[in-house]
FIDO-27223 format. One record per residue: x, y, z of N, C-alpha, C in turn; residue in three letters; residue number from 1. Coordinates in pm, whole numbers, plus 50000, padded with zeros to 5 digits. Example, Ala and Ser with C-alpha at 12.3 -4.5 7.8 and 13.67 -1.06 7.14 Angstrom:
# FIDO-27223
> 51319;49431;50780;51230;49550;50780;51320;49670;50780;ALA;1;
> 51285;49775;50708;51367;49894;50714;51290;50003;50787;SER;2;
//
This chain:
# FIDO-27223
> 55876;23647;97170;55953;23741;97249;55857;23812;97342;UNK;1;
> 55852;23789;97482;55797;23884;97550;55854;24029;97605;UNK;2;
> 55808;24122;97594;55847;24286;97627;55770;24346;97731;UNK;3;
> 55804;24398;97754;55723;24480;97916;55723;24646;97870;UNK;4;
> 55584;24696;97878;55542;24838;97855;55482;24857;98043;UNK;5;
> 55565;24947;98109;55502;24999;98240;55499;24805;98286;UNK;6;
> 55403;24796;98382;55372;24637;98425;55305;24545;98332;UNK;7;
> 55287;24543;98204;55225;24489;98132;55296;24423;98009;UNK;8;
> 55351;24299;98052;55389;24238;97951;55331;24180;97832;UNK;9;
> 55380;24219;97700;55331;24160;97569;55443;24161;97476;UNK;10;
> 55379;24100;97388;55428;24101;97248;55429;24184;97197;UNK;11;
> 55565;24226;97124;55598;24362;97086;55639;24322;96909;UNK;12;
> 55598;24412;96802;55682;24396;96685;55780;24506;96674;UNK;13;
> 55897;24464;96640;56013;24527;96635;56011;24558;96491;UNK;14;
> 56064;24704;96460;56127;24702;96296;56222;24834;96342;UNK;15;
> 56335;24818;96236;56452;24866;96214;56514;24851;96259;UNK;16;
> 56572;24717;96366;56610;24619;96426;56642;24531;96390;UNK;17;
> 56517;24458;96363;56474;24277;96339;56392;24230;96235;UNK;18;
> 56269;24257;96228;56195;24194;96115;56158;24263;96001;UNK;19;
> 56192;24400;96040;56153;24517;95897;56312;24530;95817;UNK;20;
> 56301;24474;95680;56466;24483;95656;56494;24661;95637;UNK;21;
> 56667;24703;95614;56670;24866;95582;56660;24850;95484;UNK;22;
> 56577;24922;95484;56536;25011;95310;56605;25131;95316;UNK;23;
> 56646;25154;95193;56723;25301;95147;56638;25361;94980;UNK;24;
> 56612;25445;95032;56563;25479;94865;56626;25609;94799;UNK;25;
> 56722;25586;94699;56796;25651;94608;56740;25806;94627;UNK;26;
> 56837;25951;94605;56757;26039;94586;56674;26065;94503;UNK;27;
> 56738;26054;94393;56585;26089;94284;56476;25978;94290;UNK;28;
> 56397;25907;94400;56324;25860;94416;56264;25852;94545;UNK;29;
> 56324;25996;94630;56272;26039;94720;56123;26159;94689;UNK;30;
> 56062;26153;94794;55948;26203;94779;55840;26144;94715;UNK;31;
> 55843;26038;94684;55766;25963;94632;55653;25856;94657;UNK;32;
> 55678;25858;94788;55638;25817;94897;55649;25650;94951;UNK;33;
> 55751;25634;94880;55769;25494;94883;55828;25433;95042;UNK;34;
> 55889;25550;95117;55872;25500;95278;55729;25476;95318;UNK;35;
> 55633;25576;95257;55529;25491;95354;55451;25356;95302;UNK;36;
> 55508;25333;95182;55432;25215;95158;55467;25115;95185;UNK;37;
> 55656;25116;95197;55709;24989;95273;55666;25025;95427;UNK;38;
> 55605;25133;95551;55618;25078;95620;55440;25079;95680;UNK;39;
> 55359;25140;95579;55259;25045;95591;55244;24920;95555;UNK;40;
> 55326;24811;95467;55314;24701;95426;55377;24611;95578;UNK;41;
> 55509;24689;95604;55539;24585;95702;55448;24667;95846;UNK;42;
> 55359;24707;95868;55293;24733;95956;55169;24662;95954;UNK;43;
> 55093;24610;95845;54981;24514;95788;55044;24403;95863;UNK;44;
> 55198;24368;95853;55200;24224;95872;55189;24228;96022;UNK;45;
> 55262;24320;96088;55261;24300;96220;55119;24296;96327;UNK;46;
> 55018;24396;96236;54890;24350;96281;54855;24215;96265;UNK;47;
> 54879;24087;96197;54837;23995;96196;54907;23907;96304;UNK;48;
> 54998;23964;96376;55083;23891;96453;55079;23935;96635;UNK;49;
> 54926;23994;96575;54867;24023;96763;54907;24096;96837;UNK;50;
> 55068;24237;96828;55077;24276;96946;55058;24439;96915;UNK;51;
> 55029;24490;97022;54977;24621;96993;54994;24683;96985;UNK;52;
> 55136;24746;96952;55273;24850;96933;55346;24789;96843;UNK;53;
> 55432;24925;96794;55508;24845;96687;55648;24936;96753;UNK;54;
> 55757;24916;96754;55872;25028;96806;55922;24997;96691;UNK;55;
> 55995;25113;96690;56074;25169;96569;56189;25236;96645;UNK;56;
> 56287;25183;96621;56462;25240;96663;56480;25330;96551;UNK;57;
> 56551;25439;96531;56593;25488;96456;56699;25612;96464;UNK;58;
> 56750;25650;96344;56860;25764;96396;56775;25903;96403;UNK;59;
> 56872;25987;96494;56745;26152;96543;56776;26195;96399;UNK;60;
> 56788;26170;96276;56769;26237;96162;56661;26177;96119;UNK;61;
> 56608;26061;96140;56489;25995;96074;56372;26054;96126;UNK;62;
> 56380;26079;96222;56233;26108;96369;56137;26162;96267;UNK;63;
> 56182;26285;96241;56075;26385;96169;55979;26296;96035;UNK;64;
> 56059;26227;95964;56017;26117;95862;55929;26046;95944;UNK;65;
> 55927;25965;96036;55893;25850;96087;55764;25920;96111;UNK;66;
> 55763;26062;96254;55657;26136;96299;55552;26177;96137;UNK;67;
> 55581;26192;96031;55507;26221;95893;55422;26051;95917;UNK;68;
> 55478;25966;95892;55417;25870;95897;55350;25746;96006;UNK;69;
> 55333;25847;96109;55246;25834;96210;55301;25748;96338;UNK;70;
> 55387;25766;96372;55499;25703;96447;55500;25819;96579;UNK;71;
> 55534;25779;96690;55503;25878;96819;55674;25846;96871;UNK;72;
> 55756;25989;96915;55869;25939;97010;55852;25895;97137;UNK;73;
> 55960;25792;97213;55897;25748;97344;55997;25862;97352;UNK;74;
> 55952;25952;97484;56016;25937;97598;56096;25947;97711;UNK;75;
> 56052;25820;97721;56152;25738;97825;56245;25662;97798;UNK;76;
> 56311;25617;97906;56427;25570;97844;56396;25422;97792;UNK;77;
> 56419;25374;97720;56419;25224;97675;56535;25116;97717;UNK;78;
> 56518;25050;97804;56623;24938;97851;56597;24796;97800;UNK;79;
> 56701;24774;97723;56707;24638;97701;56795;24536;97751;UNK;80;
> 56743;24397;97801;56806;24319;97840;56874;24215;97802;UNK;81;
> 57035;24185;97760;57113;24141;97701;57146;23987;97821;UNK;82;
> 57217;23878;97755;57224;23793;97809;57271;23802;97945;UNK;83;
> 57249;23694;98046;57306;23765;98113;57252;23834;98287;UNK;84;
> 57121;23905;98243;57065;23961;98277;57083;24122;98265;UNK;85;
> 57192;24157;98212;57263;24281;98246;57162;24381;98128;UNK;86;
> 57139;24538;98194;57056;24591;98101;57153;24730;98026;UNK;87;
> 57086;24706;97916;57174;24888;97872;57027;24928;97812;UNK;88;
> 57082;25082;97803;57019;25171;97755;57009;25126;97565;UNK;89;
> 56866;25164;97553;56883;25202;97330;56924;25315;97323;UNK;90;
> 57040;25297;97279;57129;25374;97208;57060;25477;97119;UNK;91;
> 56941;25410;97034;56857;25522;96871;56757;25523;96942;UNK;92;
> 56661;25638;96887;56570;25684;96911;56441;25616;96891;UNK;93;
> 56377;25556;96974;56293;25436;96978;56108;25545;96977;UNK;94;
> 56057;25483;96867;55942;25553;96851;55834;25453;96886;UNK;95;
> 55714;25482;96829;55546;25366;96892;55437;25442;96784;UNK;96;
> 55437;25313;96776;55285;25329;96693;55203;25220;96708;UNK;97;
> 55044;25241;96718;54967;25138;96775;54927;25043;96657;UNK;98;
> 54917;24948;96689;54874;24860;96563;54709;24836;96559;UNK;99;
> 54671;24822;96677;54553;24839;96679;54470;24941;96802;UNK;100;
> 54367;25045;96743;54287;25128;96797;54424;25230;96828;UNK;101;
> 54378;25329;96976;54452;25444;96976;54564;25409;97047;UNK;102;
> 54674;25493;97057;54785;25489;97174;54772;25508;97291;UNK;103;
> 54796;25489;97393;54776;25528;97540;54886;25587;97563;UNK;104;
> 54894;25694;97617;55012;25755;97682;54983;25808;97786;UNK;105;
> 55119;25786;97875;55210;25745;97868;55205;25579;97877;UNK;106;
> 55304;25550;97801;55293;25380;97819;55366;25348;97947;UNK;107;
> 55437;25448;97976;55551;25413;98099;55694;25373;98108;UNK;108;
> 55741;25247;98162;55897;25244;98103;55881;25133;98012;UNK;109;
> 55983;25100;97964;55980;25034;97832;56127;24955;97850;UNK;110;
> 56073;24815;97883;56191;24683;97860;56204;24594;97775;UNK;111;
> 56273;24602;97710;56273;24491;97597;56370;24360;97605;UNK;112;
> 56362;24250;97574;56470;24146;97545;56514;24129;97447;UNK;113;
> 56634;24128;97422;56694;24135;97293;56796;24065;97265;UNK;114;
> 56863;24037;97132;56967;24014;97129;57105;24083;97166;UNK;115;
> 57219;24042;97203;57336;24147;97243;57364;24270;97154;UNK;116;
> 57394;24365;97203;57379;24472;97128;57488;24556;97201;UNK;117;
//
């Protein structure tokens, strides 16, 4: 899948989307810290898969969770492109975290290809 950050197209890993399944963890097994270990585990994998951001969609009740575990909000707006050519807006709140070394900000605008949505 190629993605475009500002003029710079790459490979992007998607989770809470596509390749990170939802996890839900029961209340009495909140605080425990078992979000960050599923999403450092699926963040290990995506480093092995070369691209240098990871986005994270999510609902504005998650943000604050996500920001604990080192996740940055974009933004800008995020447009994705559905068959077609035709673009819409992400709907959830699309976050970034670098997979490898620091973040650069601003990354700029942010296009993704996706499935219909």
């Amino acid at each position: 899948m190629l993605d475009v950050v500002g003029d710079d197209p790459f490979g992007v890993a998607w989770t809470g989307l596509t390749w990170l399944p939802k996890v839900a963890v029961a209340p009495g097994m909140q605080g425990r810290g078992l979000a960050r270990l599923v999403a450092a585990a699926a963040l290990e994998h995506a480093r092995t898969m070369g691209p240098r951001h990871a986005l994270l969609f999510c609902r504005p009740a998650l943000v604050s969770l996500y920001q604990r575990l080192g996740w940055h909000p974009l933004d800008e707006e995020v447009l994705v492109e559905q068959p077609g050519g035709r673009l819409t807006a992400m709907p959830l709140r699309t976050m970034v975290t670098p997979l490898h070394g620091d973040l650069r900000r601003p990354l700029g605008p942010v296009r993704l290809f996706s499935l219909p949505m």
